[in-house]
Backbone as CSV, one residue per row, in Angstrom:
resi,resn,N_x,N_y,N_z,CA_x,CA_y,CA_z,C_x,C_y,C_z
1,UNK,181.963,-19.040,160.397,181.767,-18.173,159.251,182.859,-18.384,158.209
2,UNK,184.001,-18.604,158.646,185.100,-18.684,157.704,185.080,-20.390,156.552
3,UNK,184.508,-21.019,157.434,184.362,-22.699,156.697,183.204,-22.124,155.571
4,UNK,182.249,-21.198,155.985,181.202,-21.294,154.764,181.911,-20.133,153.750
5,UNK,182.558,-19.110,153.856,183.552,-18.908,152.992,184.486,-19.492,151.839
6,UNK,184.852,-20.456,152.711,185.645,-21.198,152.252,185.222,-22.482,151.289
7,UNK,183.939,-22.894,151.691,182.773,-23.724,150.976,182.175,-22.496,149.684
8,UNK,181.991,-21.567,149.714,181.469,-20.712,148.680,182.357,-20.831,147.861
9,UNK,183.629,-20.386,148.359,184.919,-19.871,147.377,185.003,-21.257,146.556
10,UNK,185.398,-22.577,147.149,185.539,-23.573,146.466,183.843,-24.141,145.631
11,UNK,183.019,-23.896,145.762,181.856,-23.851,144.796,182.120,-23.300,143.806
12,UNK,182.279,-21.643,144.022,182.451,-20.761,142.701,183.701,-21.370,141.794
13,UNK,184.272,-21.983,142.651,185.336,-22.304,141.828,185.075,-23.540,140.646
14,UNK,184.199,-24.385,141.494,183.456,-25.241,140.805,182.785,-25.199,140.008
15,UNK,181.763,-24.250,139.737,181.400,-23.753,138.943,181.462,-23.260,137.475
16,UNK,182.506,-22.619,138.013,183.619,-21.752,137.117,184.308,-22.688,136.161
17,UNK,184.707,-23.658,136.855,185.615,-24.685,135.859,184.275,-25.670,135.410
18,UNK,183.469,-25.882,135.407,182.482,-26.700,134.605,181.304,-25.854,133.854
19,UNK,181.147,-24.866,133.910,181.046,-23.832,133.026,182.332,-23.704,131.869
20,UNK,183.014,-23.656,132.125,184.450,-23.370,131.072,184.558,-24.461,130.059
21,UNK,184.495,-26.129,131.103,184.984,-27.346,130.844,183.530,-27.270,129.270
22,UNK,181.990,-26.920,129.456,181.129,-27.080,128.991,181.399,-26.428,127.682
23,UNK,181.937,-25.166,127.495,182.104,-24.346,126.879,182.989,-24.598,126.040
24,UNK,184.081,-25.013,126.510,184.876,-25.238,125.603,185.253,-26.739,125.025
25,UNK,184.916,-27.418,125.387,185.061,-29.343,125.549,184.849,-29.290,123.871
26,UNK,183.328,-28.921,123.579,183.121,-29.533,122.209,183.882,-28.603,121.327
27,UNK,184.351,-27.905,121.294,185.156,-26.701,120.546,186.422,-27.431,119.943
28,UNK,186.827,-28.813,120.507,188.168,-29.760,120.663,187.796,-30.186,119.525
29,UNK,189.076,-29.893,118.632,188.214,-30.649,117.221,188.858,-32.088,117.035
30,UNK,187.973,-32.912,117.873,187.949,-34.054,117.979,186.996,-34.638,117.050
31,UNK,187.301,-35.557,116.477,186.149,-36.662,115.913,185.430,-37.543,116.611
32,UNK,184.149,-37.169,116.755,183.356,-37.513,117.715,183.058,-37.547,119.134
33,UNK,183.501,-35.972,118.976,183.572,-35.281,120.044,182.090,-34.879,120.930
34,UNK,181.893,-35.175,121.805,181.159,-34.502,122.428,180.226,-33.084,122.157
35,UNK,178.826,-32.893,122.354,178.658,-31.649,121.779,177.905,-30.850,123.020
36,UNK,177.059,-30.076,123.259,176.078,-29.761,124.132,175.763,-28.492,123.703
37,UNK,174.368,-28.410,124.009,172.949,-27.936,123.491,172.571,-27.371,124.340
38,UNK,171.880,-26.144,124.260,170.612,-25.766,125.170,169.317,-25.883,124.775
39,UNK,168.616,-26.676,125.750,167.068,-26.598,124.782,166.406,-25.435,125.359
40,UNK,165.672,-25.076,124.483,165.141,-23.836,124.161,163.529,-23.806,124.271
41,UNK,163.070,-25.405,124.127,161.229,-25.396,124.421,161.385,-26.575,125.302
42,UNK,159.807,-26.504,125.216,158.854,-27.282,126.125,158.695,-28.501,125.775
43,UNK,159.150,-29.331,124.357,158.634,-30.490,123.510,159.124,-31.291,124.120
44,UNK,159.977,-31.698,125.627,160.714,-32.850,126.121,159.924,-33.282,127.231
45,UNK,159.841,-31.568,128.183,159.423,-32.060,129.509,158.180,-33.261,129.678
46,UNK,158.392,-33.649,131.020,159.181,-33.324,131.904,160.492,-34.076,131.754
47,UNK,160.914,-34.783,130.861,162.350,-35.408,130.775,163.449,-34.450,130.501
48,UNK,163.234,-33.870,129.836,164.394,-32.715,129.729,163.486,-31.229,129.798
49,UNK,164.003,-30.117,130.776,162.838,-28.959,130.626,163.657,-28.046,130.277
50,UNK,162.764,-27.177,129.673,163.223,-25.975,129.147,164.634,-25.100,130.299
51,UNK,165.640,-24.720,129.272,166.904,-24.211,129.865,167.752,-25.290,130.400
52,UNK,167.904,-26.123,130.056,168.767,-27.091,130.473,169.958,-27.376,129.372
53,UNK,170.662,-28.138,129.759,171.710,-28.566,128.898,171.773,-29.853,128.371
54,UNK,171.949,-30.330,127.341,172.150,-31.740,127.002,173.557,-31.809,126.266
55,UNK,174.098,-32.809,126.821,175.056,-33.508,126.563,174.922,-34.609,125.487
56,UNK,175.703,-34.289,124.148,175.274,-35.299,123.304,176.510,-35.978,122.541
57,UNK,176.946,-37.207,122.345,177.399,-37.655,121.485,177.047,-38.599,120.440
58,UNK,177.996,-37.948,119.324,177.701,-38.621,118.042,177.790,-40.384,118.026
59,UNK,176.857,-41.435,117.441,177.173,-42.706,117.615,176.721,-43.141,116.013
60,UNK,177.156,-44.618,115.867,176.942,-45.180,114.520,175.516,-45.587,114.657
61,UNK,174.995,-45.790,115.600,173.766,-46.347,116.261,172.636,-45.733,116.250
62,UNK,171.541,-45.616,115.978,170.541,-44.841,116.568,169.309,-45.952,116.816
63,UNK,168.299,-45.993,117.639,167.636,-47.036,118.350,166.146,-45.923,118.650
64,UNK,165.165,-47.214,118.480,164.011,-46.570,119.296,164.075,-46.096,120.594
65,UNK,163.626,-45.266,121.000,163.378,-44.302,121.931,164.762,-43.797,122.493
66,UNK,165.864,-44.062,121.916,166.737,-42.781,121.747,166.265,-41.262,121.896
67,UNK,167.079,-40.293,122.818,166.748,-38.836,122.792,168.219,-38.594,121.765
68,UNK,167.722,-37.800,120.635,168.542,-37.556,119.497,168.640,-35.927,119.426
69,UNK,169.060,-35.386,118.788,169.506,-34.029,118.712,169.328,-33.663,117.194
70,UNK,168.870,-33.146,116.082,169.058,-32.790,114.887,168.609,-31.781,113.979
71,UNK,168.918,-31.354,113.036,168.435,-30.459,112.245,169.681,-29.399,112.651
72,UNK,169.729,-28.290,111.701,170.684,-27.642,111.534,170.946,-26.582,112.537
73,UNK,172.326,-25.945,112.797,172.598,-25.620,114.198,173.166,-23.897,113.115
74,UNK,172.375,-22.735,112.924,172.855,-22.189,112.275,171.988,-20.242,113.065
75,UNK,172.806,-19.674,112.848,172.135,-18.229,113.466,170.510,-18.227,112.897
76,UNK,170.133,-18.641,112.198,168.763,-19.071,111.908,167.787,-19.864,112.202
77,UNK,168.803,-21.090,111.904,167.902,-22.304,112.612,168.565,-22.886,114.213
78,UNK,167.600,-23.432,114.479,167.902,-23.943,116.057,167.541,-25.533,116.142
79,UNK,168.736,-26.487,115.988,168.769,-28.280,116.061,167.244,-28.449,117.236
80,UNK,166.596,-29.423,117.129,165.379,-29.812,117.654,166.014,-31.139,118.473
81,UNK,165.543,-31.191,119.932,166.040,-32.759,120.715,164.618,-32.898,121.104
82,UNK,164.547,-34.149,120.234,162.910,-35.483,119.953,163.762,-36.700,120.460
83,UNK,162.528,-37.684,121.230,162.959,-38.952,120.838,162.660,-39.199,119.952
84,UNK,163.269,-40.740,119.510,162.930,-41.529,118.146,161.915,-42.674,118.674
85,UNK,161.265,-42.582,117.287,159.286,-43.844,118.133,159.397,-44.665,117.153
86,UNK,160.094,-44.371,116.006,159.600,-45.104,114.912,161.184,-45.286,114.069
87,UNK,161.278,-46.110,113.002,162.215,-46.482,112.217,161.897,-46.980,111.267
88,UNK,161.597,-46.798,109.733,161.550,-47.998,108.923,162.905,-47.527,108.090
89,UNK,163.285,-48.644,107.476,164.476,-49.214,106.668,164.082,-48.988,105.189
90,UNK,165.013,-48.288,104.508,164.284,-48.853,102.471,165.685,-48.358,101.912
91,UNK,165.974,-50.063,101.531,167.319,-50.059,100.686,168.435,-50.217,102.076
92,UNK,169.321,-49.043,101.804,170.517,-48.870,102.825,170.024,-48.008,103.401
93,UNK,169.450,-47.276,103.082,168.863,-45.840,104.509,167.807,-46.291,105.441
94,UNK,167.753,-45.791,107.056,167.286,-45.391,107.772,166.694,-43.727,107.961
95,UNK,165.456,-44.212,108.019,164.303,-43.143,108.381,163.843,-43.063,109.809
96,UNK,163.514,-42.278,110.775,163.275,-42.333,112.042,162.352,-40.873,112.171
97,UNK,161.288,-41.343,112.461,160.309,-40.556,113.110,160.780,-40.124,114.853
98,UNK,160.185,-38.985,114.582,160.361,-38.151,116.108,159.244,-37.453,116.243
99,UNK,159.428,-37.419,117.992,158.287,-37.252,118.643,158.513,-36.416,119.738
100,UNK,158.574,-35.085,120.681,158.980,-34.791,122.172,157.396,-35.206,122.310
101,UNK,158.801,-35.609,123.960,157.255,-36.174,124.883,155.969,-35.644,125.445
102,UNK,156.229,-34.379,125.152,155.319,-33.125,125.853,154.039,-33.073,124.611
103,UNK,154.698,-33.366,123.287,153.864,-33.287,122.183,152.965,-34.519,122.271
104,UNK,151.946,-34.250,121.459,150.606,-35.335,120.996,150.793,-35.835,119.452
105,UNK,151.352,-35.144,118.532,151.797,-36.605,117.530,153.020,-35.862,117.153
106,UNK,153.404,-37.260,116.362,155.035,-37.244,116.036,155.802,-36.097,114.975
107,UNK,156.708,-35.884,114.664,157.121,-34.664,114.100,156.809,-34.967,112.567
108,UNK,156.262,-34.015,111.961,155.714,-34.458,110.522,156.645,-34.675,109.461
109,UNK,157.996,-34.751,109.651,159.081,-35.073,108.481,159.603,-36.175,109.693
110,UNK,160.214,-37.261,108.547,161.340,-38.008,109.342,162.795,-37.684,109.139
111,UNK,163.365,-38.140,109.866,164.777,-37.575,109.382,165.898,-38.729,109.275
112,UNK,167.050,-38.603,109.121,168.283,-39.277,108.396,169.189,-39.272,109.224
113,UNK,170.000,-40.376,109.004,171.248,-40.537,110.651,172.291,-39.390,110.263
114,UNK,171.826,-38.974,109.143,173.373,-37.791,108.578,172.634,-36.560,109.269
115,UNK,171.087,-36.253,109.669,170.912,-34.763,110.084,170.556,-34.659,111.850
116,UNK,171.137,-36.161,112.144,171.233,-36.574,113.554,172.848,-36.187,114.194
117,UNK,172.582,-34.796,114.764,173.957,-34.276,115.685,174.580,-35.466,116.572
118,UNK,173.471,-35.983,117.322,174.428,-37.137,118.723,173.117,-37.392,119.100
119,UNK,173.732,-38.406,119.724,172.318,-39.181,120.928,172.874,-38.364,121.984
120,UNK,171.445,-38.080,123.260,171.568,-37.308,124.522,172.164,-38.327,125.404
121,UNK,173.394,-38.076,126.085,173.616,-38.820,126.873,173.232,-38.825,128.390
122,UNK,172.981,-37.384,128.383,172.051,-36.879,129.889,171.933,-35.159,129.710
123,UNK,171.040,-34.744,130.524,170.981,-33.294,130.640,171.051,-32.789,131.895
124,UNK,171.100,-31.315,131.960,171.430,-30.819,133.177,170.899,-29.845,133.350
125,UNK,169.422,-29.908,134.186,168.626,-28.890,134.442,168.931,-27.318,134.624
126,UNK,168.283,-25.968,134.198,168.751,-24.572,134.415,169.991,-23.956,133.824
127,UNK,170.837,-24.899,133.581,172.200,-24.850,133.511,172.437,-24.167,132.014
128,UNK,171.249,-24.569,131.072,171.227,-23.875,130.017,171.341,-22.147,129.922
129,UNK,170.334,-21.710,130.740,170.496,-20.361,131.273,171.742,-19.559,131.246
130,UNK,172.375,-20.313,132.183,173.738,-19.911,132.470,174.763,-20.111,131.693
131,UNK,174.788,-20.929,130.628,175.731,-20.998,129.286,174.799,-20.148,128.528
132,UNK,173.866,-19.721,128.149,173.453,-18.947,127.490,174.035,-17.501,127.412
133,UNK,173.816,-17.195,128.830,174.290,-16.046,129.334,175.545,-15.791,129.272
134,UNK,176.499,-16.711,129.586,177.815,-17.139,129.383,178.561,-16.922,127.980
135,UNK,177.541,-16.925,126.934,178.145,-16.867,125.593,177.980,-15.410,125.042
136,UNK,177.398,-14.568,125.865,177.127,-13.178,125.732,178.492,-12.492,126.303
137,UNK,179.159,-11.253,125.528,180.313,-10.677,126.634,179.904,-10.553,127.347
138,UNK,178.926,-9.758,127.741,178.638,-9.324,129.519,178.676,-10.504,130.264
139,UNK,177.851,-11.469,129.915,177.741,-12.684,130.664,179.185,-13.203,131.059
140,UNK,179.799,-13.129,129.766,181.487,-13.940,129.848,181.988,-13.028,130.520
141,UNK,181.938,-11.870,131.010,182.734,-11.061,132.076,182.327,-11.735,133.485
142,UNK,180.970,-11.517,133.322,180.156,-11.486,134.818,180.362,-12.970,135.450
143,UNK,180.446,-14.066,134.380,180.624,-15.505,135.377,182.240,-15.841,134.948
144,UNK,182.572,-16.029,134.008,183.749,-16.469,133.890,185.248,-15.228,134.689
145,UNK,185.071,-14.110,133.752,186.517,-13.236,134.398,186.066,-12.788,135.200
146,UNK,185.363,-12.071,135.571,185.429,-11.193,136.816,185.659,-12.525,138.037
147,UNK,184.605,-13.501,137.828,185.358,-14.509,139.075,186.816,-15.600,139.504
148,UNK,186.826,-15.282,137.950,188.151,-16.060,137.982,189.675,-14.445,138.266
149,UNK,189.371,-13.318,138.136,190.258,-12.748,138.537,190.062,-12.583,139.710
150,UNK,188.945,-12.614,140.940,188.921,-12.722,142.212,189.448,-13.940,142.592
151,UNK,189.286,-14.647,141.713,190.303,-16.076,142.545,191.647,-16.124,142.796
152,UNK,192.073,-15.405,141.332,193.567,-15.343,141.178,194.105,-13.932,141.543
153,UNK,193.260,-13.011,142.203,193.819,-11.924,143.055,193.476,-12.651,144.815
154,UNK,192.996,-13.134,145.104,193.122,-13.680,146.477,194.191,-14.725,146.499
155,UNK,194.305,-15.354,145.228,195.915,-16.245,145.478,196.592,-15.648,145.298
156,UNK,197.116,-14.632,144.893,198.292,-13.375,144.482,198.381,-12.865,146.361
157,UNK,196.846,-12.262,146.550,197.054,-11.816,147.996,197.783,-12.980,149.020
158,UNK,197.294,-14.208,149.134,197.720,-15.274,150.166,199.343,-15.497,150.127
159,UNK,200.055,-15.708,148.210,201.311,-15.364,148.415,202.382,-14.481,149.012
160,UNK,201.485,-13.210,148.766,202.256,-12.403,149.435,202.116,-12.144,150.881
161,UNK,200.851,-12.413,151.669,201.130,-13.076,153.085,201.986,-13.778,153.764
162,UNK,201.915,-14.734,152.562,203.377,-15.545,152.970,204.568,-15.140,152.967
163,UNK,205.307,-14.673,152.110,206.102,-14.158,151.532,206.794,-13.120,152.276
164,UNK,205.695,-12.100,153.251,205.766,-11.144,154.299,206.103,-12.196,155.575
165,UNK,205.820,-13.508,155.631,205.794,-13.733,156.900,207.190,-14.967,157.132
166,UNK,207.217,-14.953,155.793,208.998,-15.295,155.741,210.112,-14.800,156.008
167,UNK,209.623,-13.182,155.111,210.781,-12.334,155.383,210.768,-11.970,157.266
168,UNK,209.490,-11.433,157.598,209.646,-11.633,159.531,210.231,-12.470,159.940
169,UNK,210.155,-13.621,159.840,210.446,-15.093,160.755,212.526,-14.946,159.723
170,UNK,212.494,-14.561,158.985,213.752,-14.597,158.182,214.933,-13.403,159.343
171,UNK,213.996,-12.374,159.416,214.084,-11.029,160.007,214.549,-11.387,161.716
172,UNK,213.667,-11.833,162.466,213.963,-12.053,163.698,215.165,-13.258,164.100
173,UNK,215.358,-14.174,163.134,215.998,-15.129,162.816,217.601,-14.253,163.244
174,UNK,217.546,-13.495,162.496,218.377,-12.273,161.899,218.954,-12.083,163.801
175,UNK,218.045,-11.332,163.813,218.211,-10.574,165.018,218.575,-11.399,166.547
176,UNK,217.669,-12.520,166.468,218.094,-13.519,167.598,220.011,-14.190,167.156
177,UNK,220.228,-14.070,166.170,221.867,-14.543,166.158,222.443,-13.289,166.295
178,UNK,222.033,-12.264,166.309,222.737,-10.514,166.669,222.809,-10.650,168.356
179,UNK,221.719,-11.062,168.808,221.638,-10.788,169.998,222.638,-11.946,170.552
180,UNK,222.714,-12.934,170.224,223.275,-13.993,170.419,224.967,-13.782,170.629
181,UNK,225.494,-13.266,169.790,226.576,-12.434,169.081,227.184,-11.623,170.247
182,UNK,226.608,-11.051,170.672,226.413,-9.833,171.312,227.207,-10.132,173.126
């Protein structure tokens, strides 16, 4: 019983720090930094399904059948992740038609490598859910602090186990050179 304890505790812990790592990674104001998304519909599956996470970075590149990320990321609007089916060229710009795979024809505007967030580099099923929830206070109590102060009150507790079992072994130490003495 105590090994699957001990397997939970180090999960949650796992958890906990890649939840955080997710959360906060693209926040790094890095140039060309990493971003991640929750998708929100059905237009991928089954390649990417609804509530998942995608992982995206920005590239100079964009290519047919690329999974791309774009359109504006604003309390209003919500960025759309299409592949790309199509490309034509005129002048110096690139145009790229999009398509999710779940859909039957392609998205009726094309779009521009400037309103392209990142290419998907992979996603991570459900997981959306849980950063969703995560970005809510309650949520940010319920997964992030409340478990991370049970972590760091059971390491507070284990120190002072120790700490008690120093001063004993310190204590009798004590007493066996009294008796010794004696």
């Amino acid at each position: 019983m105590k090994i699957f304890l001990k397997i939970g505790y180090y999960l949650l812990l796992i958890i906990i720090v890649a939840v955080a790592v997710i959360l906060f990674l693209p926040v790094v104001p890095i140039s060309g930094n990493i971003e991640t998304k929750v998708v929100l519909s059905g237009s991928m599956e089954p390649a990417i399904s609804v509530g998942s996470v995608v992982v995206l970075k920005p590239t100079d590149e964009y290519n047919i059948d690329d999974v791309v990320t774009f359109g504006r990321d604003t309390n209003t609007s919500i960025p759309t992740t299409h592949r790309i089916v199509d490309m034509r060229i005129e002048g110096e710009n690139r145009y790229f038609k999009t398509k999710g795979d779940a859909n039957d024809d392609p998205d009726a505007r094309e779009i521009t490598k400037e309103s392209i967030q990142g290419k998907v580099l992979f996603s991570i099923p459900l997981l959306g859910y849980l950063i969703d929830f995560a970005k809510k206070p309650i949520g940010f109590a319920l997964i992030i602090i409340i478990p991370a102060a049970i972590i760091i009150l059971d390491e507070v507790r284990k120190i002072a186990r120790e700490v008690i079992i120093m001063r004993r072994k310190k204590k009798m130490k004590a007493r066996s050179q009294n008796v010794e003495q004696e």
